[in-house]
N, C-alpha and C positions, 0 to 999 in steps of 0.2 A: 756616384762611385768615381774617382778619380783613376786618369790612365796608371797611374804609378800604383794603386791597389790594382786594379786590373792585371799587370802583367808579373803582381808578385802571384796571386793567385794560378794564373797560367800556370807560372813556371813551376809550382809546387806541381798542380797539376802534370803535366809534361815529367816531370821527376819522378813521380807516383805511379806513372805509368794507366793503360786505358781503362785499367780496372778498379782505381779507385779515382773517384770523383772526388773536389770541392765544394764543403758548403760552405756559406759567408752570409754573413745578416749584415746592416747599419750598425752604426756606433752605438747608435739609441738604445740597443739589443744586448746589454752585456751584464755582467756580474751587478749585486747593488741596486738595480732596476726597479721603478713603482709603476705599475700598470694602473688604468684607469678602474675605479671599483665598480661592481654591477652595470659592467659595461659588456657591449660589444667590441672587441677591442681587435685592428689588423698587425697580423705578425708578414715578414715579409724580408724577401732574401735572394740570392742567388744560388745558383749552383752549373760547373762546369759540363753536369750527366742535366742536356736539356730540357729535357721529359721524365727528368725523375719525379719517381711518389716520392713524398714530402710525408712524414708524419712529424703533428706534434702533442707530446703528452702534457696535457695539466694536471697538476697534481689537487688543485682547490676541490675539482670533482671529477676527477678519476677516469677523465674526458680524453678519449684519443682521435685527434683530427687527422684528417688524411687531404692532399691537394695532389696536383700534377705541375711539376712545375713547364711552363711554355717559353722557349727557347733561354729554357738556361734562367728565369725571372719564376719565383714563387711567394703566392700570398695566398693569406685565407685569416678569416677571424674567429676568434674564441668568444667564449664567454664565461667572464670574470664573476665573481660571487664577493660576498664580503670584505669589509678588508680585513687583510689579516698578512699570516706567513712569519718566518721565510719561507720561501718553498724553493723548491729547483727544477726549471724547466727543461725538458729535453727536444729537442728538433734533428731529427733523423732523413737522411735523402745517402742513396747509393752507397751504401758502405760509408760515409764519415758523417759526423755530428758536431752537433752545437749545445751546450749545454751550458743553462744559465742559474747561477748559485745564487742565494741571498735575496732572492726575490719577492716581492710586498707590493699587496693589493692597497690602494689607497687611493688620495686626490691629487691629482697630476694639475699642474701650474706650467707655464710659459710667461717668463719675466722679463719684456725684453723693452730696450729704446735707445736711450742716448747716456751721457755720463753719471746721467743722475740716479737711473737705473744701473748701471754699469758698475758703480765708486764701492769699492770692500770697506770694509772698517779702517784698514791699514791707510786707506786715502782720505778720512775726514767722517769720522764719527765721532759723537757726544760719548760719553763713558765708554770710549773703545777696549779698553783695556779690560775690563770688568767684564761687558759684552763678551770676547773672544773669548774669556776664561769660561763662563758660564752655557758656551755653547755645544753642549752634551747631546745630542737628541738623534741616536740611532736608527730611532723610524722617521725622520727626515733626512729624505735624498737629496744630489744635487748633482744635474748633467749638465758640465761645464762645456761650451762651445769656443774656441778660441776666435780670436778677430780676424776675419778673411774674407775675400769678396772675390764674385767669378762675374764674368759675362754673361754664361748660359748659366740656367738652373742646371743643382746637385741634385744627385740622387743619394750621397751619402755626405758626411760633415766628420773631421776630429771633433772627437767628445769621449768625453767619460761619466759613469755613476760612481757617487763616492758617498759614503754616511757624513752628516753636521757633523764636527769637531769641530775643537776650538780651531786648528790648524785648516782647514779643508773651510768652514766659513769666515776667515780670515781671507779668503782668496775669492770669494763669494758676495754675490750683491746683498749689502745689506739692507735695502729696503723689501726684497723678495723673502730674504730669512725673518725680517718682522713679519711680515704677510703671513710666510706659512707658519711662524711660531705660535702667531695669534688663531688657523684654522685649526693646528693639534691639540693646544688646549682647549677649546671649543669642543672640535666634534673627536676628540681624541681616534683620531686615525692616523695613518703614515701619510707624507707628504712628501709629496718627487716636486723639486720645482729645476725647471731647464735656463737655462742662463744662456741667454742669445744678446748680447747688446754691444753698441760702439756708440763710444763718445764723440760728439761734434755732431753725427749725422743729421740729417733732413729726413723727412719723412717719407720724400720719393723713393729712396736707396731703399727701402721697405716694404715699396708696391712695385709685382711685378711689370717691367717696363713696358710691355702689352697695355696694360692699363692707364700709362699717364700716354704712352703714346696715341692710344686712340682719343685722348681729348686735347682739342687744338692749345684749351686756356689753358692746364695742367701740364701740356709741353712746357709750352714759353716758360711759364715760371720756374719748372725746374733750370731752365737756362738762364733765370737770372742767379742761382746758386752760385756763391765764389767757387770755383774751384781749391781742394787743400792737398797736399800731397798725404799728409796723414790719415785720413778717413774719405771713403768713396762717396760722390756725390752725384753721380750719374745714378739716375733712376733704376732697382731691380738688383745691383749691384750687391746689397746686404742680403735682400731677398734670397737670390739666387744660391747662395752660400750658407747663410745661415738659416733661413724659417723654412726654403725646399725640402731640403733634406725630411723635415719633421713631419711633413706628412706626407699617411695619415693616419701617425701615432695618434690614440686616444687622449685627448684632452677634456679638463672639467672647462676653463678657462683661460685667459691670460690676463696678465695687469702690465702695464704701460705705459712708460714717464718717459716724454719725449716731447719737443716742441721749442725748446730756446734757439736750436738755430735754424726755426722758422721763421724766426723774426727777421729773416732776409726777406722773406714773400710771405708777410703775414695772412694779405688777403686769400691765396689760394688754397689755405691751411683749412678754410670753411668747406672746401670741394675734396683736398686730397685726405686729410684725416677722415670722415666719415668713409672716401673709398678707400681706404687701409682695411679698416674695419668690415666692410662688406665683401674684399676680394680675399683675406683670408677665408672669413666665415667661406663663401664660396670656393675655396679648394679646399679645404676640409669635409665641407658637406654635411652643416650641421651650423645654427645660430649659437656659439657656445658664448657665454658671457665675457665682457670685456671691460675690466673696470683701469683706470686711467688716472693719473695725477695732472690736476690742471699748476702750470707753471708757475711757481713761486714769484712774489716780487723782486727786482732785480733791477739796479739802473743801467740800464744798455746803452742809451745814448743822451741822456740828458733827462731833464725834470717833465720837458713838455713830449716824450716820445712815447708813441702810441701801440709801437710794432707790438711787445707782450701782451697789451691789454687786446689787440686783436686775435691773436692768438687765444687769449684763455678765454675770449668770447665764441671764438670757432668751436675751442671744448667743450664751452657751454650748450650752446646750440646745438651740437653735437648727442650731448645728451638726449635734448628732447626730442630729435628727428630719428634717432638710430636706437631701435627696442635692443633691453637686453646691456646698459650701458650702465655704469656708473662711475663717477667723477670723486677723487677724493681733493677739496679743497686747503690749500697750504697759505694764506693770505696771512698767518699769523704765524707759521715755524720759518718762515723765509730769512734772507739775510741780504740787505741791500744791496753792500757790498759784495759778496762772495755768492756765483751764479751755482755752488754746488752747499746749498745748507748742510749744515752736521747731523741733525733732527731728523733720522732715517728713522726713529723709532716710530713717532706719530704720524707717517704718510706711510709707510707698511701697516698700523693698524687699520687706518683709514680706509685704504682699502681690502682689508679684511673687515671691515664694518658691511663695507656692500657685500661681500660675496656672503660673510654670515648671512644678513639679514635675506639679501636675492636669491639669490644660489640654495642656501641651504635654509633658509626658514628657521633660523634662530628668533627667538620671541624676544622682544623687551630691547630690541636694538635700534636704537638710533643711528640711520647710516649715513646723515649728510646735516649739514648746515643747511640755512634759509638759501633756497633756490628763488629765482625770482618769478612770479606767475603771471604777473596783469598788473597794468597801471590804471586805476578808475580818477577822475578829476571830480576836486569837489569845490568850485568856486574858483580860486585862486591859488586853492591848495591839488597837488598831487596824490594819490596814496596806492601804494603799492602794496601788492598781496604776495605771499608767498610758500611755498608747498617747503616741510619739513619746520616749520615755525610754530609749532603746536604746545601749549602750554606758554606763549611770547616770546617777544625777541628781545633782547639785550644790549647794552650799549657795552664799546670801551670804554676806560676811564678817564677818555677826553672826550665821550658822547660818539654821535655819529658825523663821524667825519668824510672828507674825498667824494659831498655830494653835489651833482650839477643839474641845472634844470633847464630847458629851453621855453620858449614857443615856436610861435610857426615858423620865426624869420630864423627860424637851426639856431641864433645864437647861445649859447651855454655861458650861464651865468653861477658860483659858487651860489648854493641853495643852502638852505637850514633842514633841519630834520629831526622827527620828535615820535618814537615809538607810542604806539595805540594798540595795546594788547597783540597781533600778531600781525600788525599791518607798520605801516612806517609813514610817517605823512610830511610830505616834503613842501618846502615852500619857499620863493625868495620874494621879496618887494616891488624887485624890477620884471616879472611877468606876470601878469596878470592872467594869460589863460595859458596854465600850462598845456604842453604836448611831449615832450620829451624830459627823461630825467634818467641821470647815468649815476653809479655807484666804484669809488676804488676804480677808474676806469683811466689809468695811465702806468706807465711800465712798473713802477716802485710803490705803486698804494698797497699800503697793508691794513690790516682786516680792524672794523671799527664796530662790525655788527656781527650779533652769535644769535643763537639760542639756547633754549636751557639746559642740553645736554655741552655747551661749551663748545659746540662748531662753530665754524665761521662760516658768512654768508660769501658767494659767492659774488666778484665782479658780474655786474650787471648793467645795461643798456637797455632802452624801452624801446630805440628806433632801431632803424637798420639805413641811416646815413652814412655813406663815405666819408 
């Protein structure tokens, strides 16, 4: 809650005289709203009459809660049923009220990261124009967050709820509105998805600063961050402003494209991305799923630079350390050139592939390209095994390309590579006993192996060399 609400509230208050109180909820709390479906879900507020009874009515089943609010601060939780509505909620304390219209039980989303998640149609989308006309979808909400950053954690954020229109998702992250377009036609419910994101940022500005500061290595790195005057770069900074406030609104999950300007401190991306992930989950109070875009290719600083490929190795590993995760892979909609692809349709499906298939137990989905699992040596050949390659892997139409092999002495030599049903069997002339072999493993490789749902395989490494 900011002083500047704070003192309009007073002054109403103060105007109104001792006998009639203020009530006031979060932004989050307003006309428009999607609550989390067959949930327990916390409603929560102020009011100027301390110790007021708080009641709230839900209409889904005809449920009247009752609370106390303690110095002037009220919460309590419901429970949500189907999805469905609209319905209109009412919340009563001392003589005045809050009442919330247009309201819709469904699956609640949090979209948040850096440009890529950020970018509307109006900024670089493929069929933009078609896209915007075509975006009709009533039971799809959207709480837009503006770009802002505090020192201390919020207790409240500017935002609003607004139904998709063409006009209203024209302002709107289009990779989120893939996402949730592809969960409505699926499991045909309403969909809330929250818009929290800033372009340029690092991944620190998103953990709060309690967290990188109690690790000495996670310090330093964020101090190697350039400083920009247009996006904050001090750790907690986004936190504190935009994802504070949010809880501990009901959440299904969140999806999450963020990491190109990690490629300032690529290495620490393997420690602070996984703690993003585990220090939300932890103020929330709940493992809710987190599905992620690993970073497109991109030439950032030349042919031989490695900063992204480290990066989208951290996302990888990432997966496999942190339950509960999923990776949508882009090695094939990328753009060398241009750090913000147009192809926002196929990385919001993508991750709506995971949340079908994890989340919600949709059948017959293929949610990921060839992961990599284990490297077994066979003579002087390599061969790699890999989870999601079921039915075989596939080549580009220039085979499998971007492959390198070592031995013991680390050095990496351009390797050959030649699919075996769901394995891939790598080999060059100049090692004879393999140990090491890397895949797409520098800033701009793009994607040379799928499988037969048409994924691409993900950047892959066998060692863990510096």
């Amino acid at each position: 809650m900011t002083m500047k609400r704070v003192a309009i509230y007073v002054l109403f208050w103060l105007m109104m005289g001792p006998l009639q109180a203020a009530l006031w909820m979060p932004s989050l709390f307003s006309d428009n709203m999607v609550l989390q479906r067959n949930s327990r879900v916390t409603l929560w507020g102020w009011t100027t009459a301390t110790a007021a009874r708080v009641t709230v009515e839900v209409p889904w089943d005809d449920t009247l809660y009752v609370t106390t609010a303690y110095q002037g601060f009220w919460s309590l939780e419901v429970v949500t049923g189907e999805a469905g509505g609209p319905y209109t909620l009412a919340i009563r304390a001392a003589g005045d009220s809050v009442v919330l219209h247009n309201v819709l039980l469904g699956e609640v989303w949090i979209c948040s990261g850096q440009s890529n998640m950020e970018r509307t149609p109006l900024q670089g989308l493929d069929n933009a124009d078609e896209e915007i006309r075509r975006a009709h979808y009533p039971r799809m909400r959207f709480f837009m967050i503006p770009k802002h950053a505090a020192v201390t954690p919020q207790d409240d954020t500017p935002g609003y709820w607004t139904a998709c229109t063409p006009e209203s998702f024209s302002r709107f992250s289009s990779v989120g509105y893939f996402f949730g377009r592809e969960l409505m036609q699926h499991l045909d419910v309403p969909v809330g998805l929250i818009y929290s994101n800033w372009g340029g940022t690092p991944v620190e500005v998103w953990i709060r600063r309690e967290r990188i500061d109690d690790d000495p290595y996670l310090r330093q790195a964020a101090e190697q961050l350039p400083p920009r005057p247009w996006w904050p770069c001090r750790p907690g900074r986004a936190w504190n402003a935009m994802i504070r406030p949010l809880i501990p609104f009901r959440i299904a999950g969140v999806i999450w494209y963020q990491g190109e300007s990690n490629t300032a401190n690529p290495y620490s991306y393997y420690r602070s991305f996984p703690l993003l992930i585990r220090s939300w989950r932890e103020e929330w109070g709940y493992d809710f799923p987190f599905y992620y875009v690993q970073i497109a290719p991109f030439r950032y600083r030349g042919k031989d630079s490695l900063a992204a490929a480290i990066v989208r190795d951290a996302q990888f590993r990432t997966l496999r350390e942190v339950p509960n995760t999923g990776m949508a892979v882009t090695m094939d909609i990328g753009n060398v050139r241009d750090i913000h692809p147009r192809n926002k349709q196929d990385v919001g499906k993508r991750l709506a592939l995971w949340a079908l298939a994890k989340t919600y137990g949709v059948d017959g989905i293929v949610c990921s390209g060839p992961l990599y699992r284990e490297m077994k040596t066979e003579g002087n050949k390599a061969v790699i095994y890999f989870d999601y390659a079921d039915g075989g892997l596939k080549a580009g139409p220039g085979g499998v390309q971007d492959l390198l092999i070592a031995g013991a002495d680390r050095k990496f030599v351009p390797a050959q590579g030649k699919i075996r049903g769901n394995t891939l069997v790598v080999w060059s002339p100049r090692v004879k006993k393999p140990v090491a072999v890397r895949y797409a493993f520098w800033d701009a490789a793009q994607a040379s192996l799928f499988n037969q749902a048409g994924l691409p395989a993900s950047p892959f490494r066998t060692d863990d060399w510096r």
